[in-house]
RODO-2510 file (C-alpha; in nm, 4 decimals, decimal comma):
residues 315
     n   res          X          Y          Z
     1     x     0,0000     0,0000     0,0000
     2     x     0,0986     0,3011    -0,0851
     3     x     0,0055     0,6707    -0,0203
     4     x    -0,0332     0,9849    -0,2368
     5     x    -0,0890     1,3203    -0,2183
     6     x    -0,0857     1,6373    -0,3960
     7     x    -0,1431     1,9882    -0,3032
     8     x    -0,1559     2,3045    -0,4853
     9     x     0,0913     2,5956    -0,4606
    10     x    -0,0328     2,9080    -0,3946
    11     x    -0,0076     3,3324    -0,4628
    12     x    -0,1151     3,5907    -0,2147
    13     x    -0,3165     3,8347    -0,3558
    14     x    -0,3835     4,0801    -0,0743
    15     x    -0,3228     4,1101     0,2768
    16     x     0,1133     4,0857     0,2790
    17     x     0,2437     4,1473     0,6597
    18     x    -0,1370     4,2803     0,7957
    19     x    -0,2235     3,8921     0,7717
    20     x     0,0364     3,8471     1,0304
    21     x    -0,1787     4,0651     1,2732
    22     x    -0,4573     3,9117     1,2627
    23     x    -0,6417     4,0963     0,9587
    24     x    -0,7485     3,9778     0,6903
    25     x    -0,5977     3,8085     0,3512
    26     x    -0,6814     3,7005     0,0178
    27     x    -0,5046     3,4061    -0,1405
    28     x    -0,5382     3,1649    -0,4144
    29     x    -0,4171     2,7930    -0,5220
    30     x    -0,2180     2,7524    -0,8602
    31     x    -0,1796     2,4729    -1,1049
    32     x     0,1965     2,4595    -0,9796
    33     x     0,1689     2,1085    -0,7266
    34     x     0,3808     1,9685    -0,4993
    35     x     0,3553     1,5549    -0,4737
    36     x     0,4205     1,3460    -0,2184
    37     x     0,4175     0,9445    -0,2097
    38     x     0,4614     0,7758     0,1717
    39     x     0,5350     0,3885     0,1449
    40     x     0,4942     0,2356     0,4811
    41     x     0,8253     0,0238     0,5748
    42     x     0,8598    -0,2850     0,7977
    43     x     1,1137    -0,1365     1,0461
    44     x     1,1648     0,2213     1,2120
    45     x     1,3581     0,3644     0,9485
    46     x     1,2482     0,7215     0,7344
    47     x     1,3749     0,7519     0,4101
    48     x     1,3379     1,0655     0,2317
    49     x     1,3922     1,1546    -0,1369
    50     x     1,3567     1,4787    -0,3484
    51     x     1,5455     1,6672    -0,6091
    52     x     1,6953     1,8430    -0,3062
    53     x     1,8786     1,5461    -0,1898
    54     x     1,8025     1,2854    -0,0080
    55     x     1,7508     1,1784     0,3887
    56     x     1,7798     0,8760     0,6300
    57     x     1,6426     0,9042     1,0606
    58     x     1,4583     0,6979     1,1911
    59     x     1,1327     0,7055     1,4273
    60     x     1,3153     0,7752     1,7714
    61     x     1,6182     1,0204     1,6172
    62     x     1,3480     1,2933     1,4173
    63     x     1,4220     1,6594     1,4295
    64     x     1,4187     1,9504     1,2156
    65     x     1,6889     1,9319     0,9447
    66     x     1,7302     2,1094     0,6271
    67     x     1,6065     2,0906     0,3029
    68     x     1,3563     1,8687     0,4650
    69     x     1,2525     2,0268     0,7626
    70     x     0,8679     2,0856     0,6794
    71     x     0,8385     1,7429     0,6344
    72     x     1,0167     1,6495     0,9272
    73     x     0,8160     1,9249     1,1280
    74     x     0,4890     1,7243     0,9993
    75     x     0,6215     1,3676     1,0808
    76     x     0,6917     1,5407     1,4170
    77     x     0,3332     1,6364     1,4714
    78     x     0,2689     1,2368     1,4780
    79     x     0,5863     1,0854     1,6052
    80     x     0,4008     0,9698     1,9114
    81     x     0,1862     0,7528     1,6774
    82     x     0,4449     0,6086     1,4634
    83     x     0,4434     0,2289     1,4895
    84     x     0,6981     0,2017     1,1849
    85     x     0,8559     0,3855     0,9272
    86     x     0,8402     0,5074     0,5867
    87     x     0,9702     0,5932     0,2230
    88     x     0,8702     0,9325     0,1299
    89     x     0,9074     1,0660    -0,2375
    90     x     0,8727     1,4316    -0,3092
    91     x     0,7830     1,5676    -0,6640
    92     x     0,7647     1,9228    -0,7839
    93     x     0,6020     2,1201    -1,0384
    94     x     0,8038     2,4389    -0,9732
    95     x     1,1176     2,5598    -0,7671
    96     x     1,0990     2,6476    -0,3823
    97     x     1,3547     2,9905    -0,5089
    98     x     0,9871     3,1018    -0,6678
    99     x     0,6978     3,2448    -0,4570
   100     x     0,4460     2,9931    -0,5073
   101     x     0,4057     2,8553    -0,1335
   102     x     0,6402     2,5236    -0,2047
   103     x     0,6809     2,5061     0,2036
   104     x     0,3248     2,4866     0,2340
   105     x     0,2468     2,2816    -0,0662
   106     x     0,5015     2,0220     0,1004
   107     x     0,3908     2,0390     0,4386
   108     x    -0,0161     1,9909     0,3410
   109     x     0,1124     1,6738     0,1062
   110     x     0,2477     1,5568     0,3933
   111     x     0,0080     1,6200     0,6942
   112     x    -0,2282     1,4532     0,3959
   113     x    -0,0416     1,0995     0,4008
   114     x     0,0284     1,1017     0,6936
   115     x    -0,3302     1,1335     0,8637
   116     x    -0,4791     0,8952     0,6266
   117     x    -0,1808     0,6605     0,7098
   118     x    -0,2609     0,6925     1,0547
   119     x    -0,6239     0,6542     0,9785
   120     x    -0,7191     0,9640     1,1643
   121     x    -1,0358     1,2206     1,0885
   122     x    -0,9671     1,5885     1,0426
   123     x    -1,1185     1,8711     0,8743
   124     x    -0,9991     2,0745     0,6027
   125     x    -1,0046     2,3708     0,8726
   126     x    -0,8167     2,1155     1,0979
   127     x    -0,5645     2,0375     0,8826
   128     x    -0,4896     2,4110     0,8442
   129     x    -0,4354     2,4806     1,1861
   130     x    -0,2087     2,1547     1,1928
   131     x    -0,0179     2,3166     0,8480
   132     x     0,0212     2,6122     1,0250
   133     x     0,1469     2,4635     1,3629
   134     x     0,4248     2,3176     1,1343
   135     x     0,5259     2,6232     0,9654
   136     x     0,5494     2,7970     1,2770
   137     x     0,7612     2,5480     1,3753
   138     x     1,0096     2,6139     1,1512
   139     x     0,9846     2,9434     1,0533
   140     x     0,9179     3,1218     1,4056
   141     x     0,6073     3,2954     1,1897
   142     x     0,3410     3,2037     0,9281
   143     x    -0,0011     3,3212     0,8894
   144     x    -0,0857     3,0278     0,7476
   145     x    -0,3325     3,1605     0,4404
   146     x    -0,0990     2,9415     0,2081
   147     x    -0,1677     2,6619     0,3802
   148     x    -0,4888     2,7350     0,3134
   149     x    -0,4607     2,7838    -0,0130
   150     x    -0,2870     2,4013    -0,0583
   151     x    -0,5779     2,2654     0,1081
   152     x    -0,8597     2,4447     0,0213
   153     x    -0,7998     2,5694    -0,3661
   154     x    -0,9623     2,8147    -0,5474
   155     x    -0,9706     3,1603    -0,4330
   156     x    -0,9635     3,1702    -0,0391
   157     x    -1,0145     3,4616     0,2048
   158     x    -0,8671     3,3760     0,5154
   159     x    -0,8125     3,5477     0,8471
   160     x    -0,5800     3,3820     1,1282
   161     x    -0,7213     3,5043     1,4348
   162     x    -0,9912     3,3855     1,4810
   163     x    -0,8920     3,1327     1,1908
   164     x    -1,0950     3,1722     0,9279
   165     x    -1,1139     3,0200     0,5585
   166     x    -1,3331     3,0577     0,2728
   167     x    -1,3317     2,9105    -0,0155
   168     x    -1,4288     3,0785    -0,3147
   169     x    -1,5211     2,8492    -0,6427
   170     x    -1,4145     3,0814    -0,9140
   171     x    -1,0761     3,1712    -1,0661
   172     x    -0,9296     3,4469    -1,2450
   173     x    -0,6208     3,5026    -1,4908
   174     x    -0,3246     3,6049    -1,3661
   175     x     0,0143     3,6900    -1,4761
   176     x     0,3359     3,6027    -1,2631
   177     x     0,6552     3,7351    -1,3171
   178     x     0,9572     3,6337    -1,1387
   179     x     1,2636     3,8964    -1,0330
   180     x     1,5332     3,6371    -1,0515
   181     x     1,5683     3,6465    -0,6627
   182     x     1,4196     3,6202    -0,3280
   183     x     1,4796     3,7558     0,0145
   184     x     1,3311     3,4546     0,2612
   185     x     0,9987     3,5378     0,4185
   186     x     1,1251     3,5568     0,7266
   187     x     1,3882     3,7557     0,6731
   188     x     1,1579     4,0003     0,5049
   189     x     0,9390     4,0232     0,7945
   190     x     1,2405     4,1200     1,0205
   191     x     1,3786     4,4122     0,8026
   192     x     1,0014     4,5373     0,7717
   193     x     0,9848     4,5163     1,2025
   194     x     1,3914     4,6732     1,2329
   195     x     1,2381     4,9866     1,0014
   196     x     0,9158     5,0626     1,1880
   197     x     1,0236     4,9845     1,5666
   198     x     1,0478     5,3269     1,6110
   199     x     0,7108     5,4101     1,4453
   200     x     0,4592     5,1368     1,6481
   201     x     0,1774     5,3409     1,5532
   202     x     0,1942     5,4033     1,1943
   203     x     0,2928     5,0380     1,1053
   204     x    -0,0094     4,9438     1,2801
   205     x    -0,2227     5,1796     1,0343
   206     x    -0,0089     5,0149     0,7836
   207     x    -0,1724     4,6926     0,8906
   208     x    -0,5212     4,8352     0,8865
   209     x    -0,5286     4,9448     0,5796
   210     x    -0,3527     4,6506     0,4297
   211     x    -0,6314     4,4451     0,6088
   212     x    -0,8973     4,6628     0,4367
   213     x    -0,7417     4,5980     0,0990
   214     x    -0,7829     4,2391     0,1120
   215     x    -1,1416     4,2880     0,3129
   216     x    -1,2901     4,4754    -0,0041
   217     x    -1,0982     4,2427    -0,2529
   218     x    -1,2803     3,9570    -0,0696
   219     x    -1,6121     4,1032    -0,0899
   220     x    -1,5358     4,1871    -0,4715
   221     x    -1,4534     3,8560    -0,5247
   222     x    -1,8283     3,7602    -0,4505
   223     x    -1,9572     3,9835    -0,6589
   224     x    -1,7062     3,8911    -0,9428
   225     x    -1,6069     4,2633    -1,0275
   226     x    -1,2940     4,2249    -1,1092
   227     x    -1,1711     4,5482    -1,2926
   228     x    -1,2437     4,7036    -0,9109
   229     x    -1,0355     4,4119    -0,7833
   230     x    -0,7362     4,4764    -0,9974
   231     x    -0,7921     4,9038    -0,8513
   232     x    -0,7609     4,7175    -0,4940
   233     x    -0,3722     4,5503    -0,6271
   234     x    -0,3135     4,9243    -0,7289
   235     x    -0,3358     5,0486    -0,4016
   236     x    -0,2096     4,7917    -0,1905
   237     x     0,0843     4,7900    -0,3833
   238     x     0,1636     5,1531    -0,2701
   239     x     0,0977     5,0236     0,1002
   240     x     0,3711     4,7725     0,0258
   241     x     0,6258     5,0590    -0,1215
   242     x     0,5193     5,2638     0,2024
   243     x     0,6702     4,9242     0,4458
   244     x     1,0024     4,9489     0,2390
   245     x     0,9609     4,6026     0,0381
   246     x     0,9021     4,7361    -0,3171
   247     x     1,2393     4,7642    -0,4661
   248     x     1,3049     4,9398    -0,7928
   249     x     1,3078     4,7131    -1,0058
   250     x     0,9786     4,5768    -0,8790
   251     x     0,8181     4,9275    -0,8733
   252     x     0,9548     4,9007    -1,2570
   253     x     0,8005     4,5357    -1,3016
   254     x     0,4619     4,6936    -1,1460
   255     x     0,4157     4,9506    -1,3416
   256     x     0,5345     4,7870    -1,6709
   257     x     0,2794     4,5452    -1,5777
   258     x     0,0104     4,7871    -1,5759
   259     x     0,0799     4,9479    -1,9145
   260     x     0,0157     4,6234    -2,0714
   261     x    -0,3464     4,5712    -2,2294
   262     x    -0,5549     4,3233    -2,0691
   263     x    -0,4181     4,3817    -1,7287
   264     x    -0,6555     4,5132    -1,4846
   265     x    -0,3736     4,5523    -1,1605
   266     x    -0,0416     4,4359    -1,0263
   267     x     0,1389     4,4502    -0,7677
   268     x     0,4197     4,2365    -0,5372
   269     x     0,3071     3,9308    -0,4386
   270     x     0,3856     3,8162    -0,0621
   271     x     0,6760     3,9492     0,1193
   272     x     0,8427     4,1179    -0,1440
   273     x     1,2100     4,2603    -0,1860
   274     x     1,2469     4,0453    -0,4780
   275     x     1,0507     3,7164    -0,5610
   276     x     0,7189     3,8019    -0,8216
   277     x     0,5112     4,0448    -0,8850
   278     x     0,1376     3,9716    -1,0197
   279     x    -0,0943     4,0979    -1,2975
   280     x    -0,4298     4,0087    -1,2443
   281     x    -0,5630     3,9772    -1,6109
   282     x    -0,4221     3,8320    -1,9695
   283     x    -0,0961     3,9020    -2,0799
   284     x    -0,1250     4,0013    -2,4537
   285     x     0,2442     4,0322    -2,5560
   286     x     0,5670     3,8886    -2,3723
   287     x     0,7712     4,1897    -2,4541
   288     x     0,8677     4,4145    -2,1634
   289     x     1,1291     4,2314    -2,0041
   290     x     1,4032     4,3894    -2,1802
   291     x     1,2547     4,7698    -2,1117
   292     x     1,2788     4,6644    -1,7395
   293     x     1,6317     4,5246    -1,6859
   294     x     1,9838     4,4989    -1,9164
   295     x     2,0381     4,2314    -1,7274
   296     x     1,9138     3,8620    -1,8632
   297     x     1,5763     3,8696    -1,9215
   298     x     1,3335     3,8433    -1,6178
   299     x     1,0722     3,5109    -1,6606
   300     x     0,7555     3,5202    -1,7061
   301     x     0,6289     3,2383    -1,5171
   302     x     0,2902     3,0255    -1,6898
   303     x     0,0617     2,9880    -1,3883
   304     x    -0,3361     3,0009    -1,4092
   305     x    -0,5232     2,9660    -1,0891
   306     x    -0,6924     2,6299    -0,9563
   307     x    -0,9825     2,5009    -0,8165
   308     x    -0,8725     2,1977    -0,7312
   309     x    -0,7353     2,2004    -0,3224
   310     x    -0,5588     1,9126    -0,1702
   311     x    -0,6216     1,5419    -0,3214
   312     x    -0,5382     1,2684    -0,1716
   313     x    -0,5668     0,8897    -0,2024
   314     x    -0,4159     0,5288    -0,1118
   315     x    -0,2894     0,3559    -0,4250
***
C-alpha cells in the first residue's frame, strides 16, 4: 500500500504582513503542485527523497533538518503515533527559489499521508491549523493563508485570528513574473519590524489598511467585479512601497505590468524585496522584459489559478 498526495501551490493576492496581525488576507491555489508518495516500511527507518537530496532518521532520532525540515516538522506532529517507518518521495512542479508557497504545498502533502496513514479524521479547517502549527515550527512565523490555499484551492479569504477560511469556487487570470531572486519570508518580515520599531503606531495603520485591501478584494470577489479588484492591487501595492519592500526594479516590473493591455492591476506578491510580482488579467504580448532590466531577461512564469485544493488517495 501506498500513499499519495498532492497539493496546490499558492499566490497571495492581498493582505502581505497585515495577515500576520490578525487581519485579513486574500489568497489563491495555482496549477503549480507539490507531490508526495509515503510507502509504509517494515522497520523504524524514514527515508526521504527529493530533487533536493536525499535523507535517512529513523522514528526515535526525528528533528528539524534542512532541506527537509517541513516534512520532518509534519512527521513530528505524529511521532508519538508512529508504529513504523516510511519511504517518502517528493515531486515538484516548480522551484521552492519562486513564490508559489512550495513550504506549504510540502507540508499539506504531507500532513495529507500522513493522517490517512494513521487513519485519523480531520477537517480541512483542521488540517490548516495543523499546516500552520508546522510552519510555525520552523519558521518562528506564518499566517498560514498558504496553507490554506494548498488545502482548500480556489480563491480563499482567510483570516488567522480567529482562523478563518473561505473558499471561493471561481478563478481568475493572472500573470506572474519572477525577479530572478528572493529575500526569505522571514527575513523580510524582520527588516520590515527593524524599520518601523520606532514608528509602532503608523505600522499598525499600515496593517489596517492593508487588512482593508484584502477585506474589499474579498467582498469583490463575490460579486465577481474584477476590474475594481485589480484598482484594490493598485493600491495595496503603494501600502507595500510605504513598508520598504518594493524595490526598484519591482516598482519598474509593477508599473510595466500595468501598461500592458488586458491587465486590470499588479502589484508584489507576498513578502516582497524580490521574488514576483502579479498581474491580475491576460498578458497580450511577452515583450517588456528587456525595457525593465539589461540584465538577462526576467521570466515570465505560466501559472493560471486552480480550483482543485488538496487530493489525496491510497494507491
Amino acid at each position: 500500500m501506498q500513499l499519495k498526495a498532492s497539493a496546490p501551490g499558492s499566490l497571495m493576492l492581498l493582505g502581505e504582513y497585515a495577515v500576520l496581525y490578525g487581519k485579513p488576507a486574500l489568497v489563491c491555489a495555482v496549477d503549480k503542485r507539490i507531490m508526495v508518495t509515503l510507502t509504509p516500511r517494515n522497520d523504524k527507518q524514514i527515508h526521504m527523497q527529493s530533487s533536493l537530496g536525499h535523507h535517512t532518521t529513523s522514528i526515535e532520532e526525528l528533528k528539524i533538518e534542512k532541506p527537509f525540515h517541513f516534512v520532518l516538522g509534519a512527521l513530528l506532529q505524529y511521532q508519538a503515533k508512529l508504529k513504523r517507518g516510511c519511504d517518502i518521495h517528493i515531486t515538484a512542479e516548480f522551484s521552492d527559489q519562486v513564490g508559489f508557497g512550495s513550504s506549504a504545498a510540502v507540508t499539506v502533502a504531507t500532513l495529507a499521508t500522513l493522517v490517512k496513514w494513521l487513519d485519523i479524521k480531520m477537517t480541512p479547517l483542521d488540517l490548516v491549523r495543523q499546516g500552520r502549527r508546522v510552519v510555525r515550527l520552523i519558521q518562528g512565523v506564518g499566517s498560514g493563508a498558504d496553507i490554506a490555499a494548498s488545502v482548500y484551492g480556489g480563491m480563499v479569504g482567510y483570516q488567522a485570528q480567529p482562523l478563518v477560511a473561505e473558499k471561493f469556487s471561481v478563478t481568475h487570470p493572472l500573470v506572474a513574473w519572477y525577479s530572478g531572486y528572493k529575500t526569505p519570508t522571514v527575513e523580510a518580515i524582520k527588516i520590515v519590524q527593524t524599520h518601523f520599531e520606532n514608528y509602532p503606531n503608523l505600522f499598525r495603520q499600515f496593517c489596517q489598511s492593508i487588512g482593508q485591501c484584502a477585506l474589499e478584494g474579498i467582498h469583490l470577489v463575490r460579486k465577481q467585479e474584477w476590474h475594481k479588484l485589480g484598482d484594490i492591487f493598485n493600491m495595496q501595492q503603494g501600502l507595500m512601497a510605504s513598508l520598504g519592500v518594493s524595490t526598484p526594479l519591482l516598482h519598474k516590473m509593477v508599473e510595466t505590468l500595468r501598461e500592458q493591455e488586458g491587465i486590470k492591476g499588479a502589484k508584489i506578491s507576498g513578502s516582497g524585496l524580490g521574488d514576483c510580482v502579479i498581474g491580475l488579467g491576460v498578458l497580450s504580448t511577452i515583450s517588456p522584459c528587456h525595457s525593465v532590466t539589461d540584465q538577462s531577461p526576467l521570466e515570465f512564469i505560466p501559472v493560471t489559478m486552480t480550483l482543485q485544493g488538496l487530493q489525496c488517495e491510497k494507491i
